[in-house]
N, C-alpha and C positions, 0 to 999 in steps of 0.2 A: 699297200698303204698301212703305215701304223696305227694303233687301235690300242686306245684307252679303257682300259677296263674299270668299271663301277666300285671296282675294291682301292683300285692306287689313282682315286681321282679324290683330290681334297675338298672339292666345293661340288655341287649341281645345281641346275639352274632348273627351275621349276616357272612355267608358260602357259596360260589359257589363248586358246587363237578361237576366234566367233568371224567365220564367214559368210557371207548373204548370196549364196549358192551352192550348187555342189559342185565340188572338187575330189580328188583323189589324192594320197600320200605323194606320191612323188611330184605332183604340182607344188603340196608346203614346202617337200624339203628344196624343190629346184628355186623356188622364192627366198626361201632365206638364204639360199647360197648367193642368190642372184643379189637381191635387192641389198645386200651387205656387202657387196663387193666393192672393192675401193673408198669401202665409206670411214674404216677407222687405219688406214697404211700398209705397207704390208709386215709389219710385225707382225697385226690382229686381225691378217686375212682368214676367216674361218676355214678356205680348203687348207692352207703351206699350215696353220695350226692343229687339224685333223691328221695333216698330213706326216708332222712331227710329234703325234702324240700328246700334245697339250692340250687336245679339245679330245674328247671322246665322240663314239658314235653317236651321231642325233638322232632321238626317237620321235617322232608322231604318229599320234592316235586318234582319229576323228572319229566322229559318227554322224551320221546326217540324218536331221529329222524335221518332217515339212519344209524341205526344199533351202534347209539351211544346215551348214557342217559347223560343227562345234569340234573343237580336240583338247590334246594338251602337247604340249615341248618343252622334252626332259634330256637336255647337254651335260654331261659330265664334263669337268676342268679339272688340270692341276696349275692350271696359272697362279698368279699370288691373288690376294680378293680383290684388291683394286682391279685388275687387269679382266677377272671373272666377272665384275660389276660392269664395265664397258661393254664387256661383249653383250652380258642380260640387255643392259640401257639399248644394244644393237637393234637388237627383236623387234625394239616398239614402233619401228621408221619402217616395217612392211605394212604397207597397204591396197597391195592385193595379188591374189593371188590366182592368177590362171585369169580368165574375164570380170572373176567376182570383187568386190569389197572385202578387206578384211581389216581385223583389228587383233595385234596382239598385245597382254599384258602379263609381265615378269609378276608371277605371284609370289616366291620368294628366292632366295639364294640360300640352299640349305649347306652347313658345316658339315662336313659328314664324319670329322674326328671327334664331334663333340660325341655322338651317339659312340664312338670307339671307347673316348675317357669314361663314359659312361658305364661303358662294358670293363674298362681294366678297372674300375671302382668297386665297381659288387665282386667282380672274380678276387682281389684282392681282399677284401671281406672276408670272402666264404677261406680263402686261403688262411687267415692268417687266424679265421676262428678254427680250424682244423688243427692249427698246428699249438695255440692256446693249450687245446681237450687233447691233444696226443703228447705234448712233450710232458715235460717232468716238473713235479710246483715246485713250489715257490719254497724259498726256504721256510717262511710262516706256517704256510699251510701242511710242512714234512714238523715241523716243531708241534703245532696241533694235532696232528695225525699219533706220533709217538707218546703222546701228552696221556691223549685219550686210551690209547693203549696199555700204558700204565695204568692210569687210572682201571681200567675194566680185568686188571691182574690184580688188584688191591682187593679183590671180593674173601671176604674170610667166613668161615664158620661159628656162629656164636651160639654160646647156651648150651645146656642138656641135649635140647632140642638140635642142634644145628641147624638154627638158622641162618642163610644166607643175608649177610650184613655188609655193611662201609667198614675200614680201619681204623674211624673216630669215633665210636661209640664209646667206649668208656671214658674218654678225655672227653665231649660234647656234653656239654650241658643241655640242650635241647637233641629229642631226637625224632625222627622223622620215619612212623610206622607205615608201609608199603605193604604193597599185598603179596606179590611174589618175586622170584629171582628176578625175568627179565626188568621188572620197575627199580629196581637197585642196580642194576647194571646202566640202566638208563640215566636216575641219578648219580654213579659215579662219572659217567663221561663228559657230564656235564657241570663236573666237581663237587657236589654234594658225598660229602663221604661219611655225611652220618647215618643213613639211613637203613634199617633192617625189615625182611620181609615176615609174613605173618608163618609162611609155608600152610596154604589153607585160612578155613574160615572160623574154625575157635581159634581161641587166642591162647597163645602159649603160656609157659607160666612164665619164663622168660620176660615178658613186656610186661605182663603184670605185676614182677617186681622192677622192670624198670622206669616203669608208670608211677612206682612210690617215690624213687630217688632221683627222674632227673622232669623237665619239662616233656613232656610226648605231644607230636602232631602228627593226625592222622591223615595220610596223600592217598584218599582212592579212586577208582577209575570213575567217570561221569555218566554211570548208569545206576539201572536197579540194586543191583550185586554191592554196586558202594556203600549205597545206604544202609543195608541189613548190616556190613560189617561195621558199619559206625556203630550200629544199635546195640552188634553185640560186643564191641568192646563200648561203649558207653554203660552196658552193665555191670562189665566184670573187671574194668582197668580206670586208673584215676586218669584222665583226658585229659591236656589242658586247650588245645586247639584240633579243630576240623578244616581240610579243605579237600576240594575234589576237581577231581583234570574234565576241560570243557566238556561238555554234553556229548554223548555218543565216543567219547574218545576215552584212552587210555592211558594209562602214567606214562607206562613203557614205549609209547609210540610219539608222546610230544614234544615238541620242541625247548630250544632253554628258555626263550624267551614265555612260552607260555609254563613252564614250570615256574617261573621267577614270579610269574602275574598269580599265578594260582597261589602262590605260599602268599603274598603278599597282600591279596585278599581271603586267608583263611579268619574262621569265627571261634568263637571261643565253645568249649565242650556246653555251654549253660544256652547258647544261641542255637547251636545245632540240636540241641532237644526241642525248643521252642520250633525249628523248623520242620523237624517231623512229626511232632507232634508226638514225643516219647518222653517218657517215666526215668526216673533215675534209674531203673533196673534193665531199662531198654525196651519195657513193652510199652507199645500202643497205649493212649488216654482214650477215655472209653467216651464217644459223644455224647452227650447230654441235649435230647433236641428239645424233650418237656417232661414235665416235674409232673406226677401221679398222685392222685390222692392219698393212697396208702402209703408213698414216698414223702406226702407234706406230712404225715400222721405222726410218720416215725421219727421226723425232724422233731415236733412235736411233744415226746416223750422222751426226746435228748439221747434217740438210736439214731444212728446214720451207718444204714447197711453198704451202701456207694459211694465211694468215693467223688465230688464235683466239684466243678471247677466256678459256679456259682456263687455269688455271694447271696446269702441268706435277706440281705436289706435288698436284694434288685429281686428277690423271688417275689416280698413279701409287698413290694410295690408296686405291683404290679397286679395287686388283690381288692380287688373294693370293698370298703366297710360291710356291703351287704354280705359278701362272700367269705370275708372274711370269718365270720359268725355263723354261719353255715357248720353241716357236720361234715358235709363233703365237699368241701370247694372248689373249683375248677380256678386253675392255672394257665395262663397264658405259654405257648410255648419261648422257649429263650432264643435270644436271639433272633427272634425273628423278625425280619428286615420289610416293611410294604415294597411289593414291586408290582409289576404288571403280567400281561397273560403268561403263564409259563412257555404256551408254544411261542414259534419264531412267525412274524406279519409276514404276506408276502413281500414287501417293501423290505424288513428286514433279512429277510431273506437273501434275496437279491444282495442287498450291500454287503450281508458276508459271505456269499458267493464271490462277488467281487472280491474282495478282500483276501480272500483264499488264495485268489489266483496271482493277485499282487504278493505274497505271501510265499510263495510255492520254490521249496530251494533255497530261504533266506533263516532258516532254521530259529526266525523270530517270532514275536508275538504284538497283537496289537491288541490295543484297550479302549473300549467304550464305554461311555455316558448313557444315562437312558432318555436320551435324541441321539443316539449313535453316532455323535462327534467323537472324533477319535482323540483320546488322552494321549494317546503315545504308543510309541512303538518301539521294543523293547527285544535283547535277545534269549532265549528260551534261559538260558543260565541267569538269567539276572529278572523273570518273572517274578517269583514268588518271593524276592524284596521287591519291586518295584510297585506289587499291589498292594503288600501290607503298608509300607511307607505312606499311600494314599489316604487310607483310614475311612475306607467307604467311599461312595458314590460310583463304585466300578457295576455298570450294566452286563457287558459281556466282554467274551474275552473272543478273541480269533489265534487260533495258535497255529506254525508249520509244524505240528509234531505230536503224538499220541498223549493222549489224553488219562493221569496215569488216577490212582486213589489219593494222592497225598496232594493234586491241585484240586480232585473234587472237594475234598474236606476244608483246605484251604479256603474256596471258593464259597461251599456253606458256613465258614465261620465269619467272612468279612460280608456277604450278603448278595453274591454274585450270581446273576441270573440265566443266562446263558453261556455255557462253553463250547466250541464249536472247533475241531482240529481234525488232524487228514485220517486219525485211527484213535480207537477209546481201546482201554483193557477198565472200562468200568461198565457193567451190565445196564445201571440204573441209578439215580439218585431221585429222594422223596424230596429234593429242595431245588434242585439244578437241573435245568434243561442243557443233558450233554446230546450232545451232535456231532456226525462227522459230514465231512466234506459230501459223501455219496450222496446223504441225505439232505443238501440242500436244494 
């Protein structure tokens, strides 16, 4: 007898049969042979159809429990569907089988090519992204490939110095100070061809005279290391703009898209002092947190040994007529802000624990009020505008990221009370309760 195998049957017929006794397999299968017989002609007699291979083998599966057999019946066809749907509609006209009651119903007629297109659809995928990533690009992509190649042979040597530089430095009007080779290599491939490196961290004399004659912007990496080099050419070179490549990252490893953002948000050389909080000659402003008797004396006698950032009419307002008159006055410290207990509540606590943990990998910052409503949430590059822009009312801060001197200082000049982030490199502040994460 011919026999339909499961692979070259195009349809299967899927059957619950519910008996009300027990029975054994070859009683279902002799019932369905039986009680179908003669019932749809003999085109559609199930044995001459088995028997030519258009029916497959018939399975049944029972099991019997408390004195009742449950199964299933699973027929393979390659008849066409209509012919496959007659034979299912067959099944349901047994009603019993051996002495018992039975009932059968066709639960579905499944396609079994559809699961096949299925299959040539993903293999076809994975085929045709293989051969994508293995053949040869595109013509664009060999014109950009060659593009950039040039470009990163245009690297010349400039100056006394030879510094590594772009081939439009002296036709540029503006030019674009970097810190070392790979950062101008980076800029060239991405068509910036004016840019020269520092080679190290003085500045050569080279930029400092071409700091007199053409526009200078300085592009450096988004860390610590950037900032000192701003500082020191901020004292030794005429600047006209600062920017720097996102936090944690480096000129030479970003993208164009984030080089285009970065030039296109740089600040002016007089802004980037304001944000370090540096002298025209590059050093540090020295804080002034309160004014000393023997420092109002000398105000006094029209010496002024310190330099401050103070005006004279907010010191002297700050004096009451009694004190004023006084041989030793006492001054109010500057700047200083009312706020509440320096430590963290447990309640607060808690929320910037939270806060942390929402925080964690988002390498942002969030801002509170003092009811620890949150103002906003900000990315660590765009902090130190985003609080001064405020102009006060900032309670604390929550940051993903170490906690450095130039946000604590920050944070004492606008009147901010707690900082809380995942690492400090600050021992201590007499105004600012800094925090990390461990310690909440």
């Amino acid at each position: 007898m011919a026999k339909i195998s499961p692979v070259a049957a195009k349809y299967i017929i899927h059957a619950n049969i519910l008996i009300d006794g027990i029975v054994d397999r070859p009683d279902a299968i002799g019932a369905i042979f039986g009680q179908t017989e003669g019932l749809l002609g003999s085109d559609l007699e199930l044995r001459e159809l088995q028997r030519s291979g258009r029916i497959g083998r018939i399975e049944v599966n029972i099991n019997t429990i408390s004195g009742k057999t449950k199964g299933v019946i699973i027929i393979p066809s390659s008849l066409d569907k209509t012919e496959t749907a007659i034979v299912a509609a067959a099944l349901e006209v047994i009603q019993r089988i051996g002495p018992c009651n039975a009932k059968v119903h066709v639960e579905k007629i499944e396609d079994v090519r559809t699961s096949k297109r299925q299959f040539v659809i993903e293999r076809a995928k994975e085929l045709l992204r293989y051969l994508t990533e293995t053949t040869l690009p595109d013509s664009q992509e060999l014109s950009d490939e060659v593009s950039q190649s040039v470009r990163m042979m245009e690297v010349i040597s400039y100056g006394p110095e030879n510094l590594v530089a772009g081939p439009a430095i002296d036709e540029s009007d503006e030019i674009i100070v970097v810190e070392g080779r790979a950062d101008v290599l980076n800029l060239l491939k991405h068509g910036f061809k004016n840019a020269i490196a520092l080679n190290g961290t003085s500045c050569p004399q080279t930029i400092k005279e071409l700091s007199r004659q053409k526009t200078i912007t300085v592009f450096v990496d988004g860390d610590r290391g950037g900032d000192l080099i701003i500082r020191e050419l901020i004292g030794v070179a005429e600047l006209d703009f600062v920017c720097k490549a996102p936090d944690g990252k480096e000129v030479e490893e970003i993208t164009k898209k984030e080089i285009h953002k970065a030039l296109r948000g740089r600040v002016t050389a007089e802004q980037a002092k304001m944000d370090l909080g540096v002298m025209d000659d590059g050093s540090l402003k020295e804080q002034l947190t309160s004014l000393r008797p023997s420092s109002l004396a000398s105000r006094s006698n029209g010496t002024n040994n310190k330099p401050s950032n103070v005006r004279r009419d907010q010191s002297s307002a700050r004096l009451s007529p009694q004190s004023s008159q006084a041989s030793s006055p006492r001054v109010a410290p500057v700047n200083r802000v009312p706020r509440r207990g320096k430590e963290l509540s447990t309640e607060e606590k808690k929320t910037m624990k939270k806060t942390m943990e929402d925080l964690f990998g988002t390498r942002g910052a969030c801002i509170f009020d003092d009811k620890l409503n949150v103002l906003g949430k900000v990315p660590l590059s765009e902090l130190s505008t985003t609080i001064k822009s405020l102009r006060g009312g900032v309670y604390a801060l929550a940051l993903d990221g170490a906690i450095d001197l130039d946000l604590v200082k920050i944070a004492e000049q606008l009147g901010i009370t707690h900082l809380v982030g995942v690492s400090s490199k600050v021992k201590e502040s007499q105004r600012v309760n800094v925090m990390t994460d461990d310690q909440l």
